[in-house]
C-alpha positions, 0 to 999 in steps of 0.5 A: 535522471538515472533510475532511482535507488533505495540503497543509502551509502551513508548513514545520516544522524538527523539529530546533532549533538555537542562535541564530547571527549569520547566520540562514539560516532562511528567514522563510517557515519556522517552528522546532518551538520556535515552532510548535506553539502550538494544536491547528491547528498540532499538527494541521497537523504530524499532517498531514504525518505522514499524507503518506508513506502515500503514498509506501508506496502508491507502493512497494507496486506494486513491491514488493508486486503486483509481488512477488506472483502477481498482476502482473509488468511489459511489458519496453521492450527499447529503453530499460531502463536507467532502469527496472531497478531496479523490475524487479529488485524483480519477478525477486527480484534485488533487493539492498541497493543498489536502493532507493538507485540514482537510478531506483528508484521510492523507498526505503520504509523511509526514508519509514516512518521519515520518518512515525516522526519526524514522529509522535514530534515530535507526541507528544513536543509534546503532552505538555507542551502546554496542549491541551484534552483532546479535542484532545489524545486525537484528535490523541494517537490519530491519531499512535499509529495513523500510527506503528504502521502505520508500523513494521508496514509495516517489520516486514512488508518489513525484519524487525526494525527500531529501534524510534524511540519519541522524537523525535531531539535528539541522535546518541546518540537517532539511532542504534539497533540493530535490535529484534527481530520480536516487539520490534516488533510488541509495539510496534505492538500497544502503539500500536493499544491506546492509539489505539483508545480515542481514536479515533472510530468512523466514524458519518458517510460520506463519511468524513474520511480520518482514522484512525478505531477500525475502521482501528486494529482492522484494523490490531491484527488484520493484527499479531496475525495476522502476529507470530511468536507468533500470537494468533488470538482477540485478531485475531477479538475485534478483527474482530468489533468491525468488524462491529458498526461502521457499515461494509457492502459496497456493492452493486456492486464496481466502485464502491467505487474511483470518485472520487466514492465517496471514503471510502465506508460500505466503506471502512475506510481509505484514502491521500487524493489531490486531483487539481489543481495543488497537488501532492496528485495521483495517477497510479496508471493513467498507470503501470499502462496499457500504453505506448502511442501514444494514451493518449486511447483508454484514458484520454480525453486525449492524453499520453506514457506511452511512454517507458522509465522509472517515468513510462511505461505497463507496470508492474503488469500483470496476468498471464495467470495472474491472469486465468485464476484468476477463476471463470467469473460473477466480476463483479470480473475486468471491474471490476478488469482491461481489455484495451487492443488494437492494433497493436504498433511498437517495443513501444508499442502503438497502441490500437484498442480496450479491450475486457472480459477475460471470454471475451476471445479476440484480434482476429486481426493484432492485440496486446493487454495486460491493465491494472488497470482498477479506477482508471480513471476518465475523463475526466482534464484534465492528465497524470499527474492523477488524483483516485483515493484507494488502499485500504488497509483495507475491509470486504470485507477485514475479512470475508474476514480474519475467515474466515482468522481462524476457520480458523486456529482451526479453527472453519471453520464459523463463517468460512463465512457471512463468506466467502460474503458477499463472494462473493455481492456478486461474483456468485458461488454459496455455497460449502459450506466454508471453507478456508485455500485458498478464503479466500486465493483469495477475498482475491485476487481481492477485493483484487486490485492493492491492495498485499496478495497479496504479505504475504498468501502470507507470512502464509499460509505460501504465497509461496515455492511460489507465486512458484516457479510464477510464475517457472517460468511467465514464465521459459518466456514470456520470453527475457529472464529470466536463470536467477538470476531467482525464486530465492526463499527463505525470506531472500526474504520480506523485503528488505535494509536499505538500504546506506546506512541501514547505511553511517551507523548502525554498530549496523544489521545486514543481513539474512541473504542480502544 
């Protein structure tokens, strides 16, 4: 199977139409009546469905890192009125009309259900189609996958959603009230189900970039693990089906994240980018380093990053807290985080130097700022064009997972081996227990800036606590922090249903708070 790419050659209309004296469909354009013919066009509309992963890797720095104890962001006194909507998503001020507003760095939950639709439209093709079987079960598997991941990411942020199992034909089918949590989730587990025995277990690395088995049984244990009615032994059947697959942890940290390590023998799954002139680019690091005057020192070409909006340096920067909670010996703290140092002029940094976070004590005259360093792999050719992919699920996880898993079964015994396993690769010493608290420290640190701290203190019970402290702490460093800033509650935990989504569907309800 060849390595699979995001690039669509065709444009597809999913909704079809009577036949009009003028036709305003462009040549160039193909209807759904007359695409989806074979397996290459299924497997060209399949896809497009994989291309809003990155969309909600896109949100999570915001909405996720951000959200959590992890990161916060370098304010940019002289030009905020582009960038407060992401801001806002950071002080827990955030409201149902900040996904809308034209600077917010996206709306999430209309790009989960823009790869709901995508998916449906496959499924409900396939099912009269004269496909070989074989390429049916793949094609089939792939998009129950895309589409439970797609409504755990909506669960997960919105609560409960409609569930839109069919693809749209009328408004009647465009319209549904919300299902509930447990609705939802007994959906995506439904989903998984049916993927898992379709899917391939990955024998072969590089990996395709596909889903495969080992990305569905993650997924199925995240579900069972995160429903209001937890069921902890199907999680650790499913994880322990994990460990017996072909995926092991690479001896060092830092290379898991190199391009040319791309869907490695530790990777479960991950969002595929393609550095170059056709659109399929990331620029996670261009965002993530400081603002500063000469990005060449950090990234080893000369662009503009110092600029008051989403494309400027400054977001998702790690706090001093974060740095300060690795344990002296952690090899993941100088793989994962770098310290640029200079001279500061109207808050853009000229850099100087990147230096190692370990035992970092600052030059005296000079500023420094912390940046997620775990992408940065120079040299780059083109701004804002970079050639990393963003992890989703590894195995590391899977193994620290596996632990929590166990401890809430209270079989702490049995989670100790896997915990120590991922610490041994850090360079860490064994420790003599597992504990809920030492398994979600050691996620931390392990997945560090990949999307999951903020999901991971809900699902331990840990977020409201955590992200009190966290306000207290940066509500005593920063001035510009208003006093309605980290009031988080319990309706807090998730977001407000977009207002628009509320103004064109008159069967949504908001959620409580907003």
């Amino acid at each position: 199977m060849k390595k699979l790419s995001y690039i669509l050659l065709l444009t597809i209309g999913l909704v079809s139409c009577k036949k009009e004296a003028l036709n305003l469909v462009p040549q160039t354009s193909l209807s759904s009546a007359s695409f989806f013919k074979n397996a290459a066009e299924f497997n060209q509309a399949l896809v497009g469905a994989y291309t809003n992963l990155r969309g909600i890797a896109f949100m999570g720095f915001y909405m996720d890192e951000m959200r959590s104890d992890n990161t916060f962001f370098t304010i940019y006194s002289a030009d905020r009125g582009t960038s407060t909507s992401a801001e806002a998503f950071a002080e827990f001020i955030d409201n149902s009309t900040t996904s809308q507003e034209p600077n917010s760095p996206g709306n999430r939950y209309g790009n989960d259900y823009s790869g709901i639709s995508k998916v449906n439209t496959v499924l409900s093709r396939l099912e009269s189609s004269s496909l070989a079987q074989a390429d049916k079960d793949q094609i089939s598997g792939e998009a129950y996958f895309l589409r439970a991941f797609y409504y755990y990411d909506l669960v997960q942020h919105y609560g409960g959603v409609p569930l839109q199992l069919e693809e749209v034909a009328d408004v009647d089918g465009a319209f549904l009230p919300r299902n509930s949590v447990a609705e939802v989730y007994d959906q995506i587990i439904t989903d998984l189900n049916a993927a898992v025995p379709l899917l391939p277990v990955a024998k072969t690395f590089p990996q395709t970039g596909r889903a495969t088995q080992g990305a569905a049984k993650m997924l199925l244990a995240y579900a069972y693990m995160s429903k209001p009615e937890k069921e902890y032994a199907k999680a650790e059947a499913a994880l322990v089906d994990i460990t017996k697959m072909n995926y092991t942890l690479l001896s060092d940290y830092a290379s898991v994240f190199d391009p040319a390590n791309k869907n490695n023998q530790e990777s479960i799954f991950e969002v595929q980018y393609k550095s170059g002139n056709d659109g399929q680019q990331s620029d996670f690091i261009w965002r993530f380093i400081p603002k500063t005057t000469n990005t060449e020192a950090i990234l080893g070409l000369h662009g503009t990053n110092a600029r008051g909006s989403l494309s400027s340096g400054g977001w998702n920067v790690p706090t001093q807290e974060m740095v300060d909670s690795y344990e002296t010996g952690d090899l993941r703290l100088p793989a994962s985080i770098g310290v640029a140092e200079g001279t500061v002029n109207n808050e853009v940094l000229t850099t100087t130097a990147v230096k190692s976070p370990v035992d970092y004590t600052p030059a005296p005259g000079l500023s420094y700022y912390y940046f997620i360093k775990k992408y940065l792999h120079p040299p780059y050719q083109v701004e804002y064009n970079t050639d990393d992919n963003f992890p989703v699920f590894r195995y590391s996880g899977a193994l620290l997972l596996l632990a929590e898993c166990l401890i809430d079964e209270n079989k702490n015994a049995e989670a100790l081996p896997y915990l120590n396993r991922v610490r041994q690769r850090a360079g860490l010493p064994a420790l003599s227990q597992a504990t809920k608290l030492n398994v979600a420290n050691e996620m931390r640190h392990e997945l560090a800036f990949e999307n999951h701290r903020w999901t991971d203190l809900i699902r331990n019970g840990m977020a409201i606590d955590v992200i009190t402290a966290k306000g207290e702490r940066l509500k005593a460093k920063y001035g510009f922090l208003l006093p309605n800033t980290f009031l988080i509650n319990e309706n807090r935990l998730i977001y407000a249903i977009p207002f628009r989504e509320i103004q064109i569907n008159s069967k949504l309800t908001q959620n409580p708070g907003y």
